[in-house]
C-alpha positions in Angstrom: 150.0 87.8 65.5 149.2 89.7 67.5 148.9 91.9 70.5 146.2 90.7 73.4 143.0 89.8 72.2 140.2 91.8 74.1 136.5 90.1 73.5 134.9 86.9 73.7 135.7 85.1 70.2 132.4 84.7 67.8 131.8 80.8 66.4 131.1 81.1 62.4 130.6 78.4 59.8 132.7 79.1 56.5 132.1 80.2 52.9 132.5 77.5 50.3 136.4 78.6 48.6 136.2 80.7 45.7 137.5 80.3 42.1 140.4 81.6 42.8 141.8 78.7 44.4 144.3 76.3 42.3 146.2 73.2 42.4 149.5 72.6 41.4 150.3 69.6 39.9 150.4 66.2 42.3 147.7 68.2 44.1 144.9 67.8 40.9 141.6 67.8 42.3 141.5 65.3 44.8 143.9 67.0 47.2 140.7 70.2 47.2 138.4 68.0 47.4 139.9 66.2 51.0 140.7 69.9 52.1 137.4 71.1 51.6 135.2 68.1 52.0 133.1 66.4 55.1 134.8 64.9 57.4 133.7 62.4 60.4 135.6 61.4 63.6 135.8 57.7 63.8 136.8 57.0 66.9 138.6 53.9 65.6 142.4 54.9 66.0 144.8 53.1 68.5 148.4 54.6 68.3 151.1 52.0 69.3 154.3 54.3 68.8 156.0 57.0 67.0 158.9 57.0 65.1 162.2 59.6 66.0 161.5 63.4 65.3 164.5 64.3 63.4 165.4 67.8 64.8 168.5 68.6 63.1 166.5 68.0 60.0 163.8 70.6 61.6 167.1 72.8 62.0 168.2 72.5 58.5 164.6 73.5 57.0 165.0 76.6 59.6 168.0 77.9 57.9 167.2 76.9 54.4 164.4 79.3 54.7 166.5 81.8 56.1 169.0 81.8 53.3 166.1 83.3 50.9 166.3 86.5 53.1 163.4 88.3 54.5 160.4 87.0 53.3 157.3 89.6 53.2 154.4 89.4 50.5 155.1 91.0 47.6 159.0 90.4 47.5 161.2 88.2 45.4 162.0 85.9 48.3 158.2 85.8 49.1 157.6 83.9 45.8 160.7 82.2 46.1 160.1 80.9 49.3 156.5 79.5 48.1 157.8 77.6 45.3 160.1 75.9 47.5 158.2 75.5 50.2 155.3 73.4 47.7 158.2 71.3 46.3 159.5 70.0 49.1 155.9 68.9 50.5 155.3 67.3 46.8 158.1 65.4 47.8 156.5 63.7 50.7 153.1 64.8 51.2 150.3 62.1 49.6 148.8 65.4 48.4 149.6 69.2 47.7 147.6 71.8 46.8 148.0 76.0 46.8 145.3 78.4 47.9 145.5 81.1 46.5 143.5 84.7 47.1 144.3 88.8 47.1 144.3 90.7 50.3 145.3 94.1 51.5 147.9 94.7 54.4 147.9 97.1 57.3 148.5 100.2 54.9 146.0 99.1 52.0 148.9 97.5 49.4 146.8 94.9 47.7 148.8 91.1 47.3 148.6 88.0 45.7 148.4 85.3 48.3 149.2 81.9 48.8 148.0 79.3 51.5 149.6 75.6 50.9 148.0 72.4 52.2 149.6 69.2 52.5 148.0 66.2 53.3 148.4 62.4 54.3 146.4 59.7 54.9 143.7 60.9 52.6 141.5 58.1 52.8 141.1 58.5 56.5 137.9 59.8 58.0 139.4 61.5 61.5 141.9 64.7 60.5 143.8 66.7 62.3 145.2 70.3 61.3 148.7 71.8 62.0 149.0 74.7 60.8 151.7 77.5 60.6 152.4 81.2 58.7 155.1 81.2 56.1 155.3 84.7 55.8 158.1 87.5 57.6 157.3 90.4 58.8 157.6 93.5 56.1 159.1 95.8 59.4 160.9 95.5 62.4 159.5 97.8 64.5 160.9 96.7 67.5 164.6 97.3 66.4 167.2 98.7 69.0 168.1 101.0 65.8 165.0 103.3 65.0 167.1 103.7 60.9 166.6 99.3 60.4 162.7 99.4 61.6 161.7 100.2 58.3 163.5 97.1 56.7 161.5 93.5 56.7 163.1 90.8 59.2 164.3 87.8 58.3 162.1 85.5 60.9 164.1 82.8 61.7 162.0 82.2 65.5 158.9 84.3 63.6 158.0 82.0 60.7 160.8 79.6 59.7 160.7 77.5 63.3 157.4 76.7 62.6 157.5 75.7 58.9 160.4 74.1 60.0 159.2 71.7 62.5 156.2 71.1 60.1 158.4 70.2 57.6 160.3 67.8 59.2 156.9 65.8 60.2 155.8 65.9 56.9 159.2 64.1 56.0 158.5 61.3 58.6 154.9 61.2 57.7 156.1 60.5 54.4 158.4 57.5 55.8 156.1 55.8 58.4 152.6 56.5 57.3 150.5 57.7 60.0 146.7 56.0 60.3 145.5 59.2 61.4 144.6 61.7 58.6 146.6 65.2 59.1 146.6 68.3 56.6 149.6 70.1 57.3 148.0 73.8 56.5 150.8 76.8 55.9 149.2 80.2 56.0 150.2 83.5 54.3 150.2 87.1 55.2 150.3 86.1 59.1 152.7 89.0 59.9 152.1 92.5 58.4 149.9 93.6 60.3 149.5 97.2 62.0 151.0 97.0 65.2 148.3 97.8 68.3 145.8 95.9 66.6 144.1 92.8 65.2 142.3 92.8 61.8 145.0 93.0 59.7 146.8 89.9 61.0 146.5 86.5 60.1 144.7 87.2 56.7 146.2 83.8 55.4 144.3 81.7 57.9 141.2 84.1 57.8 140.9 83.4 54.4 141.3 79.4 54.7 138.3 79.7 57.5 136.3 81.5 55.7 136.6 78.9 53.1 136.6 75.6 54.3 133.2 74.8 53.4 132.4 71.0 55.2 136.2 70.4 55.9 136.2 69.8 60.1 138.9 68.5 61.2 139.0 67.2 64.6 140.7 69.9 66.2 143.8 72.3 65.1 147.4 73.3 66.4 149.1 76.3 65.6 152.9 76.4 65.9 154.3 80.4 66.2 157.9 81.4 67.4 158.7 77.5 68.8 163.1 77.7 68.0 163.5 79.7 70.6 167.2 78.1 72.5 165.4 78.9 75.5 162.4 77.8 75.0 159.2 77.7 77.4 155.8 77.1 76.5 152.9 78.2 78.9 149.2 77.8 78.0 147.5 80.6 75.9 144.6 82.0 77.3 142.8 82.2 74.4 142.8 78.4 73.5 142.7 77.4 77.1 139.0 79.2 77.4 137.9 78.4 73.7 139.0 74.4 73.4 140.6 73.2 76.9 140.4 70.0 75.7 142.6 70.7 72.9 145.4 72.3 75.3 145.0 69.3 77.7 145.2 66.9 74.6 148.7 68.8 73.8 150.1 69.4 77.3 149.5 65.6 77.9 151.2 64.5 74.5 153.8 67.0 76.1 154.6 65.4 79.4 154.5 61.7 77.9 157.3 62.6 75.8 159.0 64.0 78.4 159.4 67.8 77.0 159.7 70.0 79.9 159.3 73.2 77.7 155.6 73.5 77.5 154.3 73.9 81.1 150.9 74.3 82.5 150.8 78.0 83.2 148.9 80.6 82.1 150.8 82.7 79.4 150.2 85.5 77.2 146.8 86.1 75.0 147.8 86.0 71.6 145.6 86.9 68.4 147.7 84.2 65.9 146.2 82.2 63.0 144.6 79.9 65.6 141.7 83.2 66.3 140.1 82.5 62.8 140.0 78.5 63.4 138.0 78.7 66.2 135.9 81.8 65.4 135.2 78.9 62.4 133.8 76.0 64.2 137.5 74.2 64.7 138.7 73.7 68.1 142.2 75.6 68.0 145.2 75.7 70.3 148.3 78.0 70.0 151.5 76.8 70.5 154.2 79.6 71.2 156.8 81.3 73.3 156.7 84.8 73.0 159.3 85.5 75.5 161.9 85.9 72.8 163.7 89.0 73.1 164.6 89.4 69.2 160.9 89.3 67.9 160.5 92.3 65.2 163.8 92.5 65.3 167.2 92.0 62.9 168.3 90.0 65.8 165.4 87.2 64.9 168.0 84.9 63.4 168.9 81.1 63.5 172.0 81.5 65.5 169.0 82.6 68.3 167.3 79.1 67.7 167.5 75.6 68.6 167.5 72.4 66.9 166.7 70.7 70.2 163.6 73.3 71.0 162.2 72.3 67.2 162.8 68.5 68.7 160.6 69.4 71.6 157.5 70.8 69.8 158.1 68.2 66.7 157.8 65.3 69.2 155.0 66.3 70.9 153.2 66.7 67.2 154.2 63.2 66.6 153.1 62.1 69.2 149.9 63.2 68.7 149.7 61.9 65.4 151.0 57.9 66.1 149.7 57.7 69.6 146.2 60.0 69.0 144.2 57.4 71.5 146.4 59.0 74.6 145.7 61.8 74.9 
């Protein structure tokens, strides 16, 4: 993410994936060929409740993450983040598979890069994408102390709240199947870009767009920076002028389960991995509050988040996924 975006967004059809994509095992072929194949809404889902959103569960996945450190591309942590991040959705997801591809950051450093799709529900024909970046930022270049901007954060608001709450459906998924289909999608290399500007951000989710051949799922969310304790969600201009009826579909889901975090104003304009979705075909919204005074910082750690704010954005994405008829 990030910075304001500046032109009207261009609507592109993806590249079949290339060879470099792989499965680890549970995955096996069937888990690419849902996340890549056809899909049609069928209209023919009627919701009749949720279960509980466990947010101290949310909460726990937020620190574990943090424990591994700062987690850029190209570190130790980085590969020891993805290994656990895959094992834990083998663990509940009906299928798991890994994308993997190379890209370059802000400053040319080539990396090995991973994407990792969940999904449940695969025999269902409507699907719905949540999506969030698993990667920390490689500086913190907005650091009080100009000697620790050179270090990479360890993201706690900035890339573990996300996963987090993401993780935490995934486990409820896995205990109360859902009869919607949803493909929990967790991009790489979100974060390291060059500050000031917006091609080398969100490379992870550029990548999965550019490669989704007939996969179309019915529309996408994005959760960024969401475990924030005070947390406030406005509307982001760019999904409120590319899909409105995706921001009306989550406010809605919002005020029926009472969360009074995400409010009907107009926020910021973000460029986050919900830019390349739409620029794709998919009708995208952006869930964030980037009022949080620690992003790109050292200070961007759990004690600054919230299990209750993960509860807030968690129940609203289960609602959407048990009650998708209501919206």
């Amino acid at each position: 993410m990030r910075g304001l975006t500046t032109s009207a967004l261009a609507r592109r059809r993806g590249r079949a994936p290339g060879t470099g994509d792989t499965v680890r095992p549970r995955a096996r072929a069937v888990a690419i060929a849902l996340v890549l194949s056809c899909v049609v809404l069928s209209g023919t889902l009627v919701g009749c409740g949720r279960p509980d959103f466990d947010e101290n569960l949310a909460f726990e996945f937020l620190e574990r993450q943090c424990e591994f450190g700062p987690r850029p591309p190209g570190s130790q942590e980085h590969e020891e983040m993805r290994d656990w991040l895959v094992a834990e959705l083998q663990r509940r997801a009906d299928a798991v598979s890994v994308q993997e591809f190379t890209a370059a950051d802000s400053t040319g450093r080539q990396y090995e890069l991973t994407n990792v799709i969940a999904s449940f529900h695969m025999e269902a024909t409507e699907r719905v994408l949540f999506g969030a970046h698993w990667d920390t930022r490689p500086v913190a270049e907005k650091d009080p102390d100009p000697a620790a901007r050179a270090r990479p954060i360890v993201g706690a608001n900035d890339g573990a709240s996300g996963v987090a709450v993401l993780l935490a459906l995934a486990d409820m998924m896995s205990a109360d199947r859902p009869e919607l289909g949803v493909d929990l999608v967790f991009f790489d290399l979100e974060d390291a870009g060059k500050a000031g500007g917006f091609s080398s951000f969100c490379l992870g989710s550029a990548h999965f767009a550019a490669t989704m051949g007939g996969y179309a799922p019915s529309y996408a969310v994005v959760v960024d920076m969401i475990g924030d304790g005070d947390l406030s969600i406005p509307v982001e201009v760019n999904s409120a002028q590319a899909c409105p009826d995706v921001v009306n579909r989550v406010w809605s889901a919002a005020e029926r389960v009472g969360s009074g975090s995400f409010v009907r104003e107009t926020g910021p304009s973000m460029f986050d991995d919900h830019i390349p979705l739409i620029q794709a075909g998919v009708p995208a919204a952006l869930v964030i509050d980037f009022e949080y005074p620690f992003w790109h910082t050292h200070e961007d750690t759990p004690d600054k988040c919230s299990p209750q704010s993960l509860g807030e954005v968690g129940r609203v994405l289960a609602e959407l996924v048990y009650r998708p008829r209501r919206a």
